[in-house]
N, C-alpha and C positions, 0 to 999 in steps of 0.2 A: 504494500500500500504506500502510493507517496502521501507524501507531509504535505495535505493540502485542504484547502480549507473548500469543502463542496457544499452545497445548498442543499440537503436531503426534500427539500417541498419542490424543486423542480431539476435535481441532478447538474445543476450548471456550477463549474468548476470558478470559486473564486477568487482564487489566490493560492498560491504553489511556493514553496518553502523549501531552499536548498539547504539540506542536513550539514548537519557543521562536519568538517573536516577531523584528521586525529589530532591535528594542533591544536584547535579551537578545545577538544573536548578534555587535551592535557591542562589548558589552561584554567577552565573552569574547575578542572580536579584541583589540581594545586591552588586554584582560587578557596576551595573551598577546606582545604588542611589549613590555611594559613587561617580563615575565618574564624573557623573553630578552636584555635589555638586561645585566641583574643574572645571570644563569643562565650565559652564553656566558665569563663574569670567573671563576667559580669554579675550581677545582683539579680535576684528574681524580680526586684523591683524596675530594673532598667529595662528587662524583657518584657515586663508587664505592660509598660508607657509606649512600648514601641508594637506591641500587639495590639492597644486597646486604640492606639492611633490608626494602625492598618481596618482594622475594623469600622472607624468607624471613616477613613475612606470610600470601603465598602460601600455602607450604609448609604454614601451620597452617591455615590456611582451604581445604583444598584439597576437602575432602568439599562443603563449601559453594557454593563457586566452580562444582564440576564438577555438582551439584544444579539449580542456575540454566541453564546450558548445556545439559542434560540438557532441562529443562522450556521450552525456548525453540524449540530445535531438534530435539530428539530423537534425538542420538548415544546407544548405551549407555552407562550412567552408569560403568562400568569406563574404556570409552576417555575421559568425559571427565574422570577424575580423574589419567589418564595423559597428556592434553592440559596439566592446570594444571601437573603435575608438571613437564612439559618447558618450558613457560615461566620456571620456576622456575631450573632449570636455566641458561636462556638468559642472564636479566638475572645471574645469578653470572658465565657466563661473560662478558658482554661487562663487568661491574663490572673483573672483575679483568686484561681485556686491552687495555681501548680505550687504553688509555696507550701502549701499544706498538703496537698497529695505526693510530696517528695520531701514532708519534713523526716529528720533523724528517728529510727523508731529504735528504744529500749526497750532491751528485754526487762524478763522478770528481775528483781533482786535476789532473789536466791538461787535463780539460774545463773546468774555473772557468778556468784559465790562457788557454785558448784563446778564452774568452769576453772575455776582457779584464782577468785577474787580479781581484783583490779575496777575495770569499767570497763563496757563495752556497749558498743547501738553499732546498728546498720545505716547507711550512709546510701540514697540514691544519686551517682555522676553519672554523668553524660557519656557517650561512645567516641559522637565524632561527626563526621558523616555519614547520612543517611542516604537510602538511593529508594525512590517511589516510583515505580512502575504502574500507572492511574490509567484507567478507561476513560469511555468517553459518553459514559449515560447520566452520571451527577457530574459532569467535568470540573465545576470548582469543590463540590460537596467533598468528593474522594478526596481531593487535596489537601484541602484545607481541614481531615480531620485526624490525617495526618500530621502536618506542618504545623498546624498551633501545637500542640502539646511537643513535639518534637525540638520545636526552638524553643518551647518554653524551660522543655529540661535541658537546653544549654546544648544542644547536638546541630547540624546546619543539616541543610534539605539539599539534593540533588532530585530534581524530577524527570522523569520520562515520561511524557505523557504521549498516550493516543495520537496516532499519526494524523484524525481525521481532527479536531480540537485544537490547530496549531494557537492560531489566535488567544486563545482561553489559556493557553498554556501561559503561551508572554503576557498574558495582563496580569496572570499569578505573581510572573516572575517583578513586575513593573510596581505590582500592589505593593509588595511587599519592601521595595527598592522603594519609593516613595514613603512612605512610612517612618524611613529613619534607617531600617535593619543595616547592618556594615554590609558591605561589597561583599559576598560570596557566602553569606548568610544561608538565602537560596536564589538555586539559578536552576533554569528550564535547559535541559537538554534535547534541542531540536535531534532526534538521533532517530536510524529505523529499528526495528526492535534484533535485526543481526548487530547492531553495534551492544547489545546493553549486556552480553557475555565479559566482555570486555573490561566493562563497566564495574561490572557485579568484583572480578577477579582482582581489579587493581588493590593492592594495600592500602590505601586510603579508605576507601569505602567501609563500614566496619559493618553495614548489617544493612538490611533490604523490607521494604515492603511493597507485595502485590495485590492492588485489586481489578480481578481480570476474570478468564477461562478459565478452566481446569487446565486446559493444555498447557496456558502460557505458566502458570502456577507450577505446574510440574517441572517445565525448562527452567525455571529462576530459582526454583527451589533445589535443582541439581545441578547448578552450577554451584548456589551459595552455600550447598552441602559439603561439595569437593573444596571449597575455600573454606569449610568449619565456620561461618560467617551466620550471625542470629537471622531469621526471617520470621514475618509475620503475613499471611494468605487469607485474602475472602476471596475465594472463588465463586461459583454460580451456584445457586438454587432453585428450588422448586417447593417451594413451601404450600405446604398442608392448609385448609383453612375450613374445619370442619364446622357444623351448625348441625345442634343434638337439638332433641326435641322442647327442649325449655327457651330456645332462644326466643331474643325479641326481633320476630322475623323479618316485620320491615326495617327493625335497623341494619340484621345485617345481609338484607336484599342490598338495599344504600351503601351500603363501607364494603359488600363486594365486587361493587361496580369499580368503587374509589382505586380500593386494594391491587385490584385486575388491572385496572388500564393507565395507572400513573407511569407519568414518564412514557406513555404510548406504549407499554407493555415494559419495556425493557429497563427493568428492576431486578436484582437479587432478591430481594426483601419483597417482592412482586407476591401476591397471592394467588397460585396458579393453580392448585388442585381443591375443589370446591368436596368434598367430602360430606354427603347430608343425608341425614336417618331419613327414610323412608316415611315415616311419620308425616314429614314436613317437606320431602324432597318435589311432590309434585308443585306444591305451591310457590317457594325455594325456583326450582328451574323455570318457571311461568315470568315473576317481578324480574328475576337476574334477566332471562334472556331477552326481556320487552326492554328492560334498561340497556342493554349494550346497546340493542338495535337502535337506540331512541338517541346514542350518544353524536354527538357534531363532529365530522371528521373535516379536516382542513388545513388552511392557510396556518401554518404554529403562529405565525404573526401576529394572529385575525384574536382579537381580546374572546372573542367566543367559540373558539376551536375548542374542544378539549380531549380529540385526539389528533397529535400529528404524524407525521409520518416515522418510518423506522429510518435507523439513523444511515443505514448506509442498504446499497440493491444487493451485498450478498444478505443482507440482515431478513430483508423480505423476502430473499429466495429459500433461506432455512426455514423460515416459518412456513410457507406455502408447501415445501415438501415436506414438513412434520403433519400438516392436516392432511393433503393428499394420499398420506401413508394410513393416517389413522382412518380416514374414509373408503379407503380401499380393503381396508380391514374389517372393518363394521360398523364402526363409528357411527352414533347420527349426530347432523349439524342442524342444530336449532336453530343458528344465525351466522351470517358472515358466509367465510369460507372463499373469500376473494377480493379482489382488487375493487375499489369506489369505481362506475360507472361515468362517474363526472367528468368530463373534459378536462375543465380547469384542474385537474387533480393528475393526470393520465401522465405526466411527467416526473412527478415524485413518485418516492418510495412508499407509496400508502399501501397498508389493510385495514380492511374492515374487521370491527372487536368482533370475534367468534366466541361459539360453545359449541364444544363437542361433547355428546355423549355418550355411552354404553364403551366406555374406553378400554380396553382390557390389556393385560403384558402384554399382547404378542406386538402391540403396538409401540412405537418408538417414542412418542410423546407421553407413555405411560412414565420410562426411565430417563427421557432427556429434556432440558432445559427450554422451555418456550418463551423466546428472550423478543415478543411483540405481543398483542392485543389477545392474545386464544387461549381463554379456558376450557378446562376438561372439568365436566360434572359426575358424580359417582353418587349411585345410591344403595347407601348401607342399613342391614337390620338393628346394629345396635354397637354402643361404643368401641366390641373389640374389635369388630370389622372396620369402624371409622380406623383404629389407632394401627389396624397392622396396616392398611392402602396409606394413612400416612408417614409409615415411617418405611415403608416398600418403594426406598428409593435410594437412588446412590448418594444423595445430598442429604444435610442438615443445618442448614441455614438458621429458620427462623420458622412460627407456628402460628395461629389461630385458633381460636376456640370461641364458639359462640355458645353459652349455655347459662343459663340462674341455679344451677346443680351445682353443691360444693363440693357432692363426692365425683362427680364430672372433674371437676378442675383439679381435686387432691390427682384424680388416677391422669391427667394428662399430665400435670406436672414431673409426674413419674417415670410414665411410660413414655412420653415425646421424645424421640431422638435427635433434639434439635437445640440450637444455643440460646433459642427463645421460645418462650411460649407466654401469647398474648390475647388475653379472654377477653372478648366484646370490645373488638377494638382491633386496628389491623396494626403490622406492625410499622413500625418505626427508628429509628436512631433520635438518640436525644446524648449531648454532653456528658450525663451524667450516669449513663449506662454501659457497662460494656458490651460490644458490639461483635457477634463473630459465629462461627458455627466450628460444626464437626463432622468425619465424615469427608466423602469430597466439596464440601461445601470451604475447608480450607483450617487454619488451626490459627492460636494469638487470637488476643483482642486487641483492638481499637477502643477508643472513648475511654471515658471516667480514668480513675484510680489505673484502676488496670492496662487502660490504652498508655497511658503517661510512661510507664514503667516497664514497657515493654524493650524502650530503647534506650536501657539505665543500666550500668555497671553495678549492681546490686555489690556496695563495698563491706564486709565484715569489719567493723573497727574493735582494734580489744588492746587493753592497755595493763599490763600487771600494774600491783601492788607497789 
């Protein structure tokens, strides 16, 4: 793929972007050892001033930010100015926490005692630099929940972003460079994804984060294996979003609509496999499929689109051959199941929001990733049939659960194979969560406490007597 910035609403190529050289990308390495030498000294206080100022750059540029996004990828330009806004959000919150979620933790007093007297705590420092290999479906979201916690624990950011997002990339790199942050703090490496071995390997770089494929997660994670180098992966998913017979059905008819088609399908965190007791599933399939059908597909531009197109034409060729597979199989299609008829549309990468039904293994979209608009509906007799179809997957991302049953939510809590599980309510990333799955869905958390700390020298301090 080159480094170029295409219009997914009518496939016209807008600008093309020659990948930096091996000088350029020595420069920015060593840009970025020297940064971090001088960056990792600073106060959390100084980092804090120069995060909470990037932010709220942001915040004024936010029509701008989400324009660029809009025209890169083709989210509706409403979610992506609610995209920048959450970013925004993000670097305030980790400005104003990372001091306390990387303070000195003591142990017990009679544990130091037992150790041999003296004093001792544990000490979170910094790595170094970081190297972010980021998609192109949240283009600043990925980053940015990376890079704040990241600089905030005193490490600099090297990013690689998505070769179709060049744009979004530099305004990361620009945000942050405005702000205040020193030279090589973070810088975007316009690179194609055969340079980022390279990358991974050099001894500067001290640890890696992916959010992408399964595939690309496996190449980055055996590279940074052979280099003994820390990694942290969110790969793909296909999350469960079951509705037991206690729910409150028109709400989660409404938040499965939401759930399904945010981002024009293509979401990790996406709710893709609608799982619904019998009880409720004819009703259930009736509101869902009159809702997709009823949804506005369009211009991502247009303030009332609220689905746009997929982000790139292999993106809607995968999709189209996962339905055509499952319909040749047995599949029935409630709705969709092709291309918008419209003229004004006939240039983009658009589908129409589907629901397939009667899904069964032998089908491809039973075990793989529906990364656009198309649900699969299943209907089960009773919770362990919901909980084996949802965990009858090679992912574990993240869950759903609709039900007012407390013994419903004790046994999904349990039995979910998944990093989340989220009752009456779809899911989400928020600051103060950790963020991650299991399974091919990928390992490490992002976010909260735990996102902070992932790219921290966890130091033992111990002092005798």
């Amino acid at each position: 793929m080159p480094i170029a910035t295409v219009n997914p609403a009518d496939g016209r190529t807008v600008e093309v972007f020659d990948p930096l050289d091996g000088a350029a990308v020595e420069a920015r390495l060593a840009r970025a050892q020297s940064a971090y030498e001088s960056w990792r000294l600073t106060t959390f206080a100084q980092r804090a001033e120069l995060m909470h100022r990037a932010a709220e750059l942001l915040e004024k540029s936010n029509d701008r930010v989400a324009r660029t996004m809009t025209l890169e990828m083709g989210k509706p330009l409403a979610q992506a100015r609610a995209e920048a806004a959450k970013c925004a959000k993000a670097m305030h919150w980790y400005a104003d926490r990372a001091e306390a979620l990387l303070a000195d933790e003591h142990p017990a007093a009679e544990d130091v005692v037992d150790s041999g007297g003296g004093s001792a705590f544990v000490r979170y420092r910094p790595l170094g630099p970081v190297l972010a290999v980021m998609p192109w479906n949240f283009p600043f979201w990925q980053v940015v929940r990376f890079a704040a916690p990241a600089l905030m624990a005193g490490n600099v950011g090297l990013l690689k972003h998505a070769s179709n997002v060049p744009r979004t990339a530099l305004a990361l790199e620009d945000l942050f460079a405005r702000a205040g942050f020193p030279l090589g703090c973070f810088q975007t490496l316009l690179i194609p994804s055969r340079a980022v071995e390279a990358v991974i390997r050099d001894e500067r770089v001290t640890a890696v984060t992916l959010t992408g494929s399964e595939g690309a997660g496996r190449a980055v994670a055996r590279v940074a294996g052979d280099e003994v180098k820390k990694t942290v992966l969110e790969l793909g998913g296909s999350d469960p979003f079951l509705v037991l017979p206690s729910a409150d059905l028109p709400a989660a008819i409404a938040k499965a609509v939401t759930a399904r088609v945010q981002n024009n399908g293509q979401s990790c965190i996406a709710a893709k496999r609608f799982v619904v007791h019998t009880d409720v599933y004819d009703e259930f399939l009736a509101g869902f499929t009159a809702r997709m059908r009823a949804l506005t597909v369009g211009d991502p531009m247009a303030e009332s689109t609220e689905v746009g197109p997929l982000a790139t034409e292999q993106g809607r060729t995968d999709i189209e051959e996962l339905v055509t597979d499952a319909v040749r199989l047995g599949a029935g299609l409630a709705c969709g199941g092709a291309r918008p008829d419209d003229p004004a549309l006939a240039d983009g990468w658009y589908y129409l929001p589907t629901v397939l039904t009667d899904v069964t293994p032998r089908m491809r979209i039973h075990h793989e990733e529906a990364f656009g608009p198309v649900a699969t509906v299943y209907r089960v007799a009773d919770l362990d049939e919901a909980v084996a179809i949802a965990n009858d997957s090679p992912f574990g991302l993240s869950s759903n659960v609709w039900t007012r049953d407390g013994n419903d939510r004790e046994r999904c809590v349990r039995d979910l194979r998944a990093g989340g599980v989220f009752f009456n309510g779809m899911t989400a990333s928020h600051p103060a969560f950790p963020f991650g799955g299991i399974k091919r869905s990928g390992y490490g958390r992002e976010l909260s406490g735990h996102g902070i700390r992932e790219f921290c020298n966890i130091t033992t301090v111990w002092s005798g007597s």
